[in-house]
Each structure stands twice: as structure tokens, then as C-alpha cells.
C-alpha positions as CSV (number, residue, x, y, z in Angstrom):
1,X,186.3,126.2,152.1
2,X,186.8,126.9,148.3
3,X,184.2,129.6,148.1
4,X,186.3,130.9,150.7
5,X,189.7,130.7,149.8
6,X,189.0,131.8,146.2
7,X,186.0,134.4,147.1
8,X,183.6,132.7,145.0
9,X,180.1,133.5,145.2
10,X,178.5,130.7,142.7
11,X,176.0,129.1,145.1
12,X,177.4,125.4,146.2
13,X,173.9,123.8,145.4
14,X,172.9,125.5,142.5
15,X,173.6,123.0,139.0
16,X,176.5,126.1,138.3
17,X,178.1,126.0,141.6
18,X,178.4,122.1,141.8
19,X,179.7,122.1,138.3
20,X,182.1,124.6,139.0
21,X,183.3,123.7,142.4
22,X,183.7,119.7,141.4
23,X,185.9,121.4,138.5
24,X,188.1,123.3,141.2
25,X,188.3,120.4,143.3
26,X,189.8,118.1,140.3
27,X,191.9,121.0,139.3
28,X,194.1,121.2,143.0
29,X,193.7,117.9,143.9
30,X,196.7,115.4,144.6
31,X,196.5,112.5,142.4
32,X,199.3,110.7,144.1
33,X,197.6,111.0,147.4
34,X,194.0,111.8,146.7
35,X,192.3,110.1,149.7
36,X,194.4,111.5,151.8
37,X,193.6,114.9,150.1
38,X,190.3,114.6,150.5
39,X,190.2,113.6,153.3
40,X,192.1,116.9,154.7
41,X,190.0,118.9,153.2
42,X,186.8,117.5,154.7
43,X,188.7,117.8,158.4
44,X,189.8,121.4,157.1
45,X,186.2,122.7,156.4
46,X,184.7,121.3,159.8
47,X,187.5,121.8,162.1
48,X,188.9,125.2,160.7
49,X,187.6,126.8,158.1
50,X,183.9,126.3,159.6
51,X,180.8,127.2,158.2
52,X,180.1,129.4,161.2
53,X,182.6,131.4,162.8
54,X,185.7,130.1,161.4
55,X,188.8,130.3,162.5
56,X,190.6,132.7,160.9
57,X,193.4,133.9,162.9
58,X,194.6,130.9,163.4
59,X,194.2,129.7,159.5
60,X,197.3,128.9,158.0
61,X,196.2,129.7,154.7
62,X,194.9,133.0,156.0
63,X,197.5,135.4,153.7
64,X,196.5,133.8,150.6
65,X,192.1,134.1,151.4
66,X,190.9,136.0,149.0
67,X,187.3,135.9,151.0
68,X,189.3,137.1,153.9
69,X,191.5,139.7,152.0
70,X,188.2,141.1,150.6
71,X,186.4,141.0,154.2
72,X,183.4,138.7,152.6
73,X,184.1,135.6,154.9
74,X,180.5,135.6,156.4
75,X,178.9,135.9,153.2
76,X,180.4,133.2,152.0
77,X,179.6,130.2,150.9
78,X,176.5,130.9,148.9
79,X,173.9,128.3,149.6
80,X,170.4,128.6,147.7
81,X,167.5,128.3,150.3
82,X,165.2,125.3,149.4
83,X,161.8,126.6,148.5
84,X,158.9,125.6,150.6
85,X,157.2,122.7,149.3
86,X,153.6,123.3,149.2
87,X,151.1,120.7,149.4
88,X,147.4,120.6,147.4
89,X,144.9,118.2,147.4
90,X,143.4,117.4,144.2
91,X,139.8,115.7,144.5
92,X,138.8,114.9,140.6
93,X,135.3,114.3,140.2
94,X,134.7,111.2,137.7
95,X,130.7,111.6,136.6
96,X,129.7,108.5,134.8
97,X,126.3,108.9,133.2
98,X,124.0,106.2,132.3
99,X,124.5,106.9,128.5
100,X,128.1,105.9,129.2
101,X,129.5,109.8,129.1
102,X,131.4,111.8,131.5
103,X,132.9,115.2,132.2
104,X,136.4,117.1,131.0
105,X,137.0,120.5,131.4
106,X,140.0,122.5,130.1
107,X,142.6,123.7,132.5
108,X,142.8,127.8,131.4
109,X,145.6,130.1,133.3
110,X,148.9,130.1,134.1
111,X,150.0,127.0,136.0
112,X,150.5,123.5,135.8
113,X,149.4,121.3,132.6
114,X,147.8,124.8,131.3
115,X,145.6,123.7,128.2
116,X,145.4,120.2,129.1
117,X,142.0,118.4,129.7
118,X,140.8,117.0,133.5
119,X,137.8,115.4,135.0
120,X,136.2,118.7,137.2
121,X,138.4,119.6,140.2
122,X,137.5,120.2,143.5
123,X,140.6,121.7,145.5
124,X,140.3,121.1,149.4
125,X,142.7,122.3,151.9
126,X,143.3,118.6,153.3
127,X,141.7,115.2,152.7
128,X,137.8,115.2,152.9
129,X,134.9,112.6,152.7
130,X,132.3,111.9,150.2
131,X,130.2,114.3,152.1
132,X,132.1,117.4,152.2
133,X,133.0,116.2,148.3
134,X,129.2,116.7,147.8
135,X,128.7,120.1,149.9
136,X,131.8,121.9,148.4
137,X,130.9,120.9,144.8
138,X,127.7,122.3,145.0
139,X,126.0,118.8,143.9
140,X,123.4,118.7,146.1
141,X,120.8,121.3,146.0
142,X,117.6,121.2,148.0
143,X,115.2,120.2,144.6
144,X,117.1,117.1,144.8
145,X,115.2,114.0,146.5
146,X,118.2,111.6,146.2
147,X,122.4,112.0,146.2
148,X,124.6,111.1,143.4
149,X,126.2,107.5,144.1
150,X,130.0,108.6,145.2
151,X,132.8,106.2,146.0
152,X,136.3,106.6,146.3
153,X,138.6,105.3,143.6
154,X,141.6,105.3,145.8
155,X,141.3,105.7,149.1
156,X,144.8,106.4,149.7
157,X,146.1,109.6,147.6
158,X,148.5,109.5,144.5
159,X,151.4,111.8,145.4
160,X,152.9,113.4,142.4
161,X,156.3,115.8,143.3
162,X,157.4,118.9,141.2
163,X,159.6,120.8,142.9
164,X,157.6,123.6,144.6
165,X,154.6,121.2,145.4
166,X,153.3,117.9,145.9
167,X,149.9,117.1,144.7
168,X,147.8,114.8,146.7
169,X,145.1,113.2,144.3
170,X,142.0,111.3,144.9
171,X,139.4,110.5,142.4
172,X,135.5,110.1,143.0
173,X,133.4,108.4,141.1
174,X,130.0,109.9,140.5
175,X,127.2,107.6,138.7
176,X,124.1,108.3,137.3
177,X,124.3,112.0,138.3
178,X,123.1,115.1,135.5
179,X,125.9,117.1,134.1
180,X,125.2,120.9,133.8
181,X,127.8,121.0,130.7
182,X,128.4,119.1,127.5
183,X,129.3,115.7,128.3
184,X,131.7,113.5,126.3
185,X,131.1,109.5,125.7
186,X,133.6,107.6,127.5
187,X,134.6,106.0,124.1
188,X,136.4,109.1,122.9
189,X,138.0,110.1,126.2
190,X,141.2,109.2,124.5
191,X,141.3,111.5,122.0
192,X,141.7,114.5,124.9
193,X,145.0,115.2,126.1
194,X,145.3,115.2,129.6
195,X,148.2,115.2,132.4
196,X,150.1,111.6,133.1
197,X,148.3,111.4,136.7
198,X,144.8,111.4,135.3
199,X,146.4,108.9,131.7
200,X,147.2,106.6,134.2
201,X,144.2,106.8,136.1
202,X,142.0,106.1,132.9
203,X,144.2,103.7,132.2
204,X,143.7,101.6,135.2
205,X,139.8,102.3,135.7
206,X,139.6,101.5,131.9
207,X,137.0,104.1,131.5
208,X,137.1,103.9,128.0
209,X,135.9,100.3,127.7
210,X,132.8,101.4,129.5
């Protein structure tokens, strides 16, 4: 109804438009009688001045609407649309040699924790098994008599939120398999930094007491 009446086109979810709406609405409101202000308002906006297809020519505070005046009462009130939230799933493969080392790689690009260190990642569409882990990392080539040992750290997926996407995470653990790059002992894998998600995870595994 503000928007409205004022012909304000601040969206009313955006940080700005709450800020400056809750400002209006202290500005005009009756201090004497404030629930009952409120509450009039409330019935205003859903009986009369409705989101869709108000009721103008029967508004009795139609000769003072700016949004009217100006013809802009169906473009108002500005409402952000929510963006989609996208979900990825994460599969982070944990190698564990028998010399005690393992695997980081460096996450390059634009995107989320850009320059940080993670165990190798395997993005999947939706959750898999050990054996599509093993097929769509390109672990198991035909030279190869016997498969790595893989198990599942947590079967059920760490979700972490930001506000486009939410990352389902799993992490494998791989022992005894060969690396194809320069491996790291497990004693100095606190000495990378590396996103909170996997921190907690080394944390909790205690890889670097292996």
C-alpha cells in the first residue's frame, strides 16, 4: 500500500526497501493508537488496496495516490524475484596412501573458495555409489588387476547454503591407491588453507594424526 500511495519503486524485499518502508511506517504511524493502526493497514492492503487488481475506484484515498495519479498502480510494489537455488553435489575424493600422504589440488577460476586448497572433486549431477565414483574419476583403467578400497565417510550429505546454491557434499575415502600428482603427508595438511566444509571434515576424520 505505501509503494502505492507514495509511488515508490524501492523493492519491498530488497535490504533498501525494508529499511526505507519500516522508516515510512514509523514516520505516519499513530502512537496513541498503534495496534489499531496497524492493524487497519494490514486489512487496507488485503481488502482494498490489493496486490492484484485493487480497488481503486472505490479507494478513499484515491485523490491523494501518487501511484494512481502517475498511472503506475500495476507496477507497483516492486518485489525482487528470488533467484533459483541451484543444487550441486560435491564428491571429494580423500586418497590415503600407505606412506601416510594424500591429495590437494588448488581451486583456479572464478567461483567459490577461488584459491583455496580441496581434496580432488568429482561433480555428479545427483548422489552416486562407490562405483560410478570409480568410473567417472577415471580410477580404474583396464592395466589394473585390483580396485582402490573406497568407503563412504558420510553416507548422508553435508548441506552447505549460499544463497544461489546448496552444496551437497560427500567424501570418499581412497586407501592404498597411486596418485598421478605430487602428494602431500597428512602431517602438514594443516598448513593448506582450505574452505570450512572440508576444515571440519579434517577435523573430525583427524586426518592429520594419521
Amino acid at each position: 500500500m505505501l509503494a502505492r500511495y507514495f509511488d515508490i519503486d524501492t523493492p519491498i524485499n530488497s535490504t533498501a526497501g525494508i529499511k526505507e518502508f519500516k522508516a515510512l511506517a514509523v514516520e505516519l504511524i499513530d502512537e496513541e493508537n498503534s495496534a489499531t493502526y496497524n492493524q487497519a493497514i494490514m486489512e487496507f492492503g488485503a481488502l482494498q488496496c490489493k496486490p492484484q487488481n485493487p480497488l481503486c475506484e472505490t479507494c478513499p484515498l484515491s485523490n491523494s495516490c501518487l501511484a494512481l495519479k502517475n498511472n503506475r498502480i500495476s507496477l507497483l510494489p516492486v518485489k525482487l524475484k528470488k533467484a533459483k537455488i541451484k543444487k550441486r553435489y560435491f564428491n571429494y575424493l580423500v586418497f590415503l596412501s600407505e606412506d601416510n600422504e594424500t591429495v590437494l589440488e588448488q581451486r583456479l577460476g572464478k567461483g567459490i573458495w577461488e584459491g583455496l586448497y580441496q581434496f580432488p572433486l568429482l561433480e555428479s549431477k545427483s548422489l552416486i555409489d562407490a562405483e560410478a565414483v570409480l568410473a567417472e574419476s577415471n580410477l580404474v583403467a583396464e592395466e589394473i588387476d585390483d580396485l582402490p578400497k573406497i568407503s563412504l565417510f558420510n553416507d548422508t550429505p553435508i548441506i552447505h547454503k549460499l544463497s544461489h546454491q546448496h552444496i551437497y557434499t560427500r567424501f570418499w575415502i581412497l586407501e592404498n591407491t597411486e596418485f598421478n600428482r605430487k602428494p602431500i603427508p597428512l602431517s602438514k595438511i594443516q598448513e593448506y588453507p582450505v574452505p570450512v566444509l572440508i576444515s571440519n571434515f579434517i577435523n573430525e576424520f583427524q586426518l592429520s594424526e594419521y
